[in-house]
C-alpha positions as CSV (number, residue, x, y, z in Angstrom):
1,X,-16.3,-10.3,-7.7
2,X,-16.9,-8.4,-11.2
3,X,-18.4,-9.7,-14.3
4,X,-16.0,-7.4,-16.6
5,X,-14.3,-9.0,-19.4
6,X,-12.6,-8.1,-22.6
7,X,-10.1,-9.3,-25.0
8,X,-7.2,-8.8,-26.7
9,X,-9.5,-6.7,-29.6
10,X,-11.4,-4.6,-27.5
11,X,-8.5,-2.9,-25.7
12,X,-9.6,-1.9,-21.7
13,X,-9.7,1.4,-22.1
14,X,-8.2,2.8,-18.5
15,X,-8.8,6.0,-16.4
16,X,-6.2,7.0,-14.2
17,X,-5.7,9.4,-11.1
18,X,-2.8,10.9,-9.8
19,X,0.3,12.1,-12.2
20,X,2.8,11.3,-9.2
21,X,5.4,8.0,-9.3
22,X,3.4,5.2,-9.2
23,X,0.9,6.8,-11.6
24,X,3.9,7.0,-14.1
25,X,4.6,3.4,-13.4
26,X,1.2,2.2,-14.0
27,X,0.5,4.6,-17.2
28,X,4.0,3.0,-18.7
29,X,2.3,-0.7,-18.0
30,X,-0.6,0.0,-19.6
31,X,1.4,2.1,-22.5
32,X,2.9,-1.7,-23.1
33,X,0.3,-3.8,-22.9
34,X,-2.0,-4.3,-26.3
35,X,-4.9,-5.2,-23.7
36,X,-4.9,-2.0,-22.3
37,X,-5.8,1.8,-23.8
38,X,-4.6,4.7,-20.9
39,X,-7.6,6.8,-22.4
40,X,-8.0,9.5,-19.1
41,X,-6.1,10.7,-16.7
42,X,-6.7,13.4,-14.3
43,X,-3.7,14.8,-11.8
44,X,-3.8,18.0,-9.0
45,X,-1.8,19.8,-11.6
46,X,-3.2,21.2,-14.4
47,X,0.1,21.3,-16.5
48,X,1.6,18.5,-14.9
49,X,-1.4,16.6,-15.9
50,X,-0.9,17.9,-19.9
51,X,2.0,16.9,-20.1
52,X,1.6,13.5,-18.2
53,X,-0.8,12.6,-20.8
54,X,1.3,14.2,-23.8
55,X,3.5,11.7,-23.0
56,X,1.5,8.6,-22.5
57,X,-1.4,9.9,-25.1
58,X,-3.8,10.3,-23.0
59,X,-6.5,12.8,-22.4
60,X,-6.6,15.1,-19.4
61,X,-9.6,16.2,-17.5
62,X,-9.7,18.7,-14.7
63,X,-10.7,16.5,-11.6
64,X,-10.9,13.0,-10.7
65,X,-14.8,13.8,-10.5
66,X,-14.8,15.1,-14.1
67,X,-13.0,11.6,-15.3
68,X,-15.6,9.3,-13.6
69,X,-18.3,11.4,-15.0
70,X,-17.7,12.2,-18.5
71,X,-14.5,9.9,-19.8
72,X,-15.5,6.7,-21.4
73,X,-13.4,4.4,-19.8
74,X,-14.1,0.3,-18.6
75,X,-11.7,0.4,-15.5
76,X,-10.2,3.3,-13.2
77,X,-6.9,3.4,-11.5
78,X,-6.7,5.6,-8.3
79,X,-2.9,6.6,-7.8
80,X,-3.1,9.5,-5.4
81,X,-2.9,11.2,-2.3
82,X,-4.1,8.9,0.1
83,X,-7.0,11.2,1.9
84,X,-8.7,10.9,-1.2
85,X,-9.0,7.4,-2.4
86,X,-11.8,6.5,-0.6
87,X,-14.1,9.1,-2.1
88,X,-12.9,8.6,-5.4
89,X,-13.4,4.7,-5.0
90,X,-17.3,5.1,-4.1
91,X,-17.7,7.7,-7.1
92,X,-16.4,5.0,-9.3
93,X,-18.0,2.2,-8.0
94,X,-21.2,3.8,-8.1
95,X,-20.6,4.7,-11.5
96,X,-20.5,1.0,-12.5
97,X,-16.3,0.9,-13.2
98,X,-14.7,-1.2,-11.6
99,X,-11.2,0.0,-9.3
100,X,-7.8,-0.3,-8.9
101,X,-6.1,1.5,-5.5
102,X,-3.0,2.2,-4.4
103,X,-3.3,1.2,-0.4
104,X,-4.8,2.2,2.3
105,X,-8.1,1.9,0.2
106,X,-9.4,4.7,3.1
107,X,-8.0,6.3,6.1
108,X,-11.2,5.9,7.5
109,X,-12.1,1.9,8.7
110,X,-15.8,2.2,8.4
111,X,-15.4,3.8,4.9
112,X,-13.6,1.4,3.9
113,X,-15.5,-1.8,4.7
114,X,-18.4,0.2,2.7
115,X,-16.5,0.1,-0.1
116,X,-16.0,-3.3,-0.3
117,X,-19.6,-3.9,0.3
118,X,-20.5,-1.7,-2.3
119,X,-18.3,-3.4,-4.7
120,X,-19.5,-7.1,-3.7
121,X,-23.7,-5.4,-3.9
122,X,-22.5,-4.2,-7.7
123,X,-20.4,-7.6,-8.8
124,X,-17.5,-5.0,-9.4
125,X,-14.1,-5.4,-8.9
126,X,-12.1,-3.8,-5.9
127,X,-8.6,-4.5,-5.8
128,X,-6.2,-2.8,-3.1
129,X,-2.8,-2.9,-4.4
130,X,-0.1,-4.7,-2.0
131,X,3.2,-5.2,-4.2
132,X,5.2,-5.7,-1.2
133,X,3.4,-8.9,-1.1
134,X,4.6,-9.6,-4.3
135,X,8.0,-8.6,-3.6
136,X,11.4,-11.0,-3.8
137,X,12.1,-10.3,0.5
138,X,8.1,-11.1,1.0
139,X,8.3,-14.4,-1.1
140,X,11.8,-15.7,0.3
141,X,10.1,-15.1,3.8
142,X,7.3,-17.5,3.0
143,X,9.2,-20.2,1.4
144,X,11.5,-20.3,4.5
145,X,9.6,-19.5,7.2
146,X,8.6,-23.1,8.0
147,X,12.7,-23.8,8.5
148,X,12.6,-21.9,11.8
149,X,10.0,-23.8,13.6
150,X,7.3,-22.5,15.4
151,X,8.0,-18.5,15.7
152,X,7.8,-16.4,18.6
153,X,9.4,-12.5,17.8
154,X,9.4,-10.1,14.7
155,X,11.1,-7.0,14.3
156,X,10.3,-4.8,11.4
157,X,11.8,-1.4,11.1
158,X,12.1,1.2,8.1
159,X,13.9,4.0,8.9
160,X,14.5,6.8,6.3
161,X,16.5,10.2,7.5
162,X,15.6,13.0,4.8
163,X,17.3,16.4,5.5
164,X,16.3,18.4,4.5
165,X,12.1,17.1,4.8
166,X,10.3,17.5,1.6
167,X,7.5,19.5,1.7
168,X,5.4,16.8,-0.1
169,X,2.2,15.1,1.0
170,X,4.1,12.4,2.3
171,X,4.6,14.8,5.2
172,X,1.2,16.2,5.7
173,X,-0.8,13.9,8.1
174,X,-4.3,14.5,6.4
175,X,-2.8,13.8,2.8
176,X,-0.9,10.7,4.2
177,X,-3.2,9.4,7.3
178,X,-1.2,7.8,10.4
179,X,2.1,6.7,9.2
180,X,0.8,3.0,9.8
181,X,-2.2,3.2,7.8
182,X,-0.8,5.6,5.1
183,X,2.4,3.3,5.2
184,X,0.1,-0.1,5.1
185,X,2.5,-2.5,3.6
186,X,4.6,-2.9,7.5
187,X,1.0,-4.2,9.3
188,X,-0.3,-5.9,6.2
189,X,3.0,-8.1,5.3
190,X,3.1,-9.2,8.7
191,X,-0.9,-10.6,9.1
192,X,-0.2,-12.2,5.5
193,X,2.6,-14.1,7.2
194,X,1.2,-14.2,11.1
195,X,-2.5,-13.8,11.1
196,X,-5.3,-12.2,13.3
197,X,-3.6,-9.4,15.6
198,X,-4.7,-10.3,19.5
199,X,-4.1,-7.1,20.8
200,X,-1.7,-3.7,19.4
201,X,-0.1,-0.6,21.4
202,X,1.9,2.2,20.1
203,X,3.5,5.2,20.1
204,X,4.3,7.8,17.6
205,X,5.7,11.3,17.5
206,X,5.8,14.2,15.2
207,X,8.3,17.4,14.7
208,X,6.5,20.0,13.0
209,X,8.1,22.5,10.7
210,X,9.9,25.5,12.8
211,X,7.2,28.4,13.5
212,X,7.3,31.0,10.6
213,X,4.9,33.6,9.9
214,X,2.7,31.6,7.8
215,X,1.5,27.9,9.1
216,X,2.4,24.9,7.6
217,X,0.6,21.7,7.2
218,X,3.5,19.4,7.4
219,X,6.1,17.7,10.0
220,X,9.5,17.3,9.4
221,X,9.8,14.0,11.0
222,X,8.3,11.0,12.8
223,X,8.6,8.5,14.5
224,X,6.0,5.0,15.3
225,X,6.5,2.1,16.8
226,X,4.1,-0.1,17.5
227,X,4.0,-3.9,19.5
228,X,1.6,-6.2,17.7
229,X,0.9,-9.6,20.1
230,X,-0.6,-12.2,17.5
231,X,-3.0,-14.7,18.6
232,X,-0.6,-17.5,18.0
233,X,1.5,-16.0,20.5
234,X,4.0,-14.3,18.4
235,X,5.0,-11.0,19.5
236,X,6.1,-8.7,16.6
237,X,7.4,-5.0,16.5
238,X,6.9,-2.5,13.7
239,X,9.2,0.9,13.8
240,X,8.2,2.9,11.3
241,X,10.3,6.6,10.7
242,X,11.5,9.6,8.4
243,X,12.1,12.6,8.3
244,X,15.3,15.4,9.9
245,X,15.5,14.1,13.6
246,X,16.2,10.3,12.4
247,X,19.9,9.5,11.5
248,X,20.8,6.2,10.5
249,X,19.0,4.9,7.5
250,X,17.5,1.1,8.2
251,X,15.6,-1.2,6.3
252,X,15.8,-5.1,8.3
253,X,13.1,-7.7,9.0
254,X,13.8,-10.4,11.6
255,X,11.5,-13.8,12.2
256,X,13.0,-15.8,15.1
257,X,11.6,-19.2,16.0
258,X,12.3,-22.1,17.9
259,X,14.7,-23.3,15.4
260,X,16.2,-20.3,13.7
261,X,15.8,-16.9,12.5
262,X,15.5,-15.0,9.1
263,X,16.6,-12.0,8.8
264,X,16.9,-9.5,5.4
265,X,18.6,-6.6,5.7
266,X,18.1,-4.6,2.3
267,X,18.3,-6.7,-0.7
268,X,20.2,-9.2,1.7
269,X,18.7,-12.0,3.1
270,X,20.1,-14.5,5.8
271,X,19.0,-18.0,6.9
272,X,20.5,-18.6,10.7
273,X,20.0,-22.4,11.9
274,X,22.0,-24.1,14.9
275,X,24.4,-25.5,11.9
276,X,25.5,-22.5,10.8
277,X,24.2,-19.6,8.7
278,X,23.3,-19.5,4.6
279,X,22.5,-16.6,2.6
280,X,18.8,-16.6,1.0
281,X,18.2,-15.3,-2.6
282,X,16.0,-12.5,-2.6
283,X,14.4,-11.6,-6.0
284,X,14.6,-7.8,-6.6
285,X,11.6,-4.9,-5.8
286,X,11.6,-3.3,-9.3
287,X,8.8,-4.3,-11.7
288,X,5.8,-4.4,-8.8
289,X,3.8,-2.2,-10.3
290,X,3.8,-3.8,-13.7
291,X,3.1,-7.1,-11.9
292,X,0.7,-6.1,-10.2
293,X,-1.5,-4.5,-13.0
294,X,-1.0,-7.5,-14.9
295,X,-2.6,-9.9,-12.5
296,X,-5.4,-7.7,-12.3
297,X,-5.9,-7.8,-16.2
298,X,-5.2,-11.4,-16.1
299,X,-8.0,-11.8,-13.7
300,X,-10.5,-9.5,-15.9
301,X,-10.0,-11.3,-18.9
302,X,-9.3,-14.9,-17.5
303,X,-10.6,-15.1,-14.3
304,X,-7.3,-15.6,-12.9
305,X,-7.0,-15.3,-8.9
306,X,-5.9,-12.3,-7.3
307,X,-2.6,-12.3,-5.0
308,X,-4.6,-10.4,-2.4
309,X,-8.2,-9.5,-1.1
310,X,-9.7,-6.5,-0.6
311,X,-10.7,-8.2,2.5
312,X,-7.4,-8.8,3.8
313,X,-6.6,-5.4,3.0
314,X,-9.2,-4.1,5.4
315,X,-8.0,-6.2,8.2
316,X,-5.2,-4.5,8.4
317,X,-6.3,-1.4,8.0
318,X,-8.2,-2.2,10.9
319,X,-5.1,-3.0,13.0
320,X,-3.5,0.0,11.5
321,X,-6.4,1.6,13.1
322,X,-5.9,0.2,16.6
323,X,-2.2,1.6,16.6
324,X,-3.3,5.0,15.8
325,X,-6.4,4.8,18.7
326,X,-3.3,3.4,21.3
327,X,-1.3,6.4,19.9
328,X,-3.8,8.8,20.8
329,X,-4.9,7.1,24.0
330,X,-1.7,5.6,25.5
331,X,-3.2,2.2,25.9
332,X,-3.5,-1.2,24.5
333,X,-6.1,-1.9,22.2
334,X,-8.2,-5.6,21.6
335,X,-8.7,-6.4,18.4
336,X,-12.0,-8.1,17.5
């Protein structure tokens, strides 16, 4: 879906947005890679941003808006708040660059699925980032899946006490979006592995900060869960938490089927058959990022195949979407 290519002597020169983590990750990629030039970058912070591109020699500009309309770049990274993504996605691509995004690519469905059809109008590229897809527990899932027969339950939960709660946008529901769409990954690894969603209900709370004289847009903790029934039958459950009211830390995915169960819990990952029980290697989470950007750069200059379609992404944004509707609404929602 784009027609950009370069080689290995015209360097892709690269605009990037955001300053935060996975900005750092991506400038230190590109910083490494002889096909790639970080030329902009432009953060919320002024200083943060100077000395963000001191280190990675880049230059900084003011706004995002300023980048896409004056920098000279070939391709644009967004690696920012969430809220924001999708307006900075349609500058871009109406600008003629082609984009990277951190997911959600919106908060907003409909915005979302105009994106991609602007980028498919314009033959540019769109690509949602999904490392989690690409991560060791996500690949040792797929290989074994087939072991425990025809799978009926799925229990997903991240759980992450912080006390005290940062006051980051993590924590502000407009920055962030619901924590299902903003935390995208939970829905989206389990339609990679399941399929179309039949039907999804949830429920979600929020503890805002105490009452003080001035008010304050974040929470200090919440709590989802949501029940997703597949339309192959399986039945899954996604618990999704952080914050001050949660205690006990948790990170564990369980597949049970007809003839066993997989279960990871951390880095650890556990095969259970009626025979007896094995442990599964599970590759390690570090070096997404860099993975991630390199496919994309293989696929610009080769034509290499994506791990992921902005497509797919959408889809389960869309059941992200349903789970924040049955939140608000207390019932279950049909998917399409």
């Amino acid at each position: 879906m784009n027609t950009l290519h370069f080689s290995i002597d015209q360097p892709l020169r690269i605009g990037l947005i955001g300053t935060g983590y996975a900005a750092k990750l991506r400038a230190e990629t590109f910083q490494a890679d002889s096909r790639t030039l970080l030329t902009a970058v432009a953060g919320h912070d002024p200083e943060k941003t100077r000395v963000f591109c001191q280190t990675y020699g880049a230059e900084p500009y003011e706004s995002w808006a300023d980048l896409i309309d004056q920098a000279a770049v070939d391709l644009l990274v967004i690696s920012t708040v969430n809220r924001d993504h999708g307006a900075i996605a349609r500058r871009a691509l109406e600008a003629g660059l082609p984009v990277v995004v951190e997911y959600p690519l919106a908060l907003d469905v409909a915005e979302a699925a105009t994106l991609i059809g602007l980028a498919r109008d314009r033959n540019l590229l769109l690509h949602v980032e999904h490392i989690e897809l690409l991560g060791g527990m996500h690949q040792a899932l797929k290989r074994h899946l087939d072991q425990v027969g025809s799978t009926f339950y799925c229990r997903y939960a991240t759980i992450n006490p912080q006390r005290p709660a940062p006051r980051k946008w993590t924590y502000d529901p407009e920055l962030f979006g619901f924590p299902l769409m903003g935390a995208l990954s939970r829905i989206h690894r389990l339609t990679d592995l399941f399929g179309p969603v039949a039907t999804v209900s949830c429920q979600a709370r929020f503890w805002d900060v105490p009452s003080t004289s001035l008010p304050s847009p974040y929470y200090t903790a919440c709590l989802c869960t949501a029940h997703l029934r597949f339309r192959s039958g399986l039945v899954a459950e996604i618990t999704y938490g952080k914050g001050e009211t949660l205690w006990q830390a948790e990170r564990r995915l369980e597949v049970h089927g007809e003839k066993g169960a997989l279960i990871f819990q951390d880095d650890q990952g556990t095969l259970i058959q009626p025979q007896g029980s094995q442990a599964i290697e599970v590759g390690s989470r570090r070096g997404l990022f860099a993975k991630d950007t390199a496919i994309v750069l293989d696929h610009l200059a080769e034509g290499q195949p994506l791990y992921v379609t902005a497509e797919e992404s959408l889809y389960a944004l869309k059941v992200a979407d349903a789970a924040q509707q049955s939140a608000l609404t207390g019932k279950t929602v049909e998917m399409e």
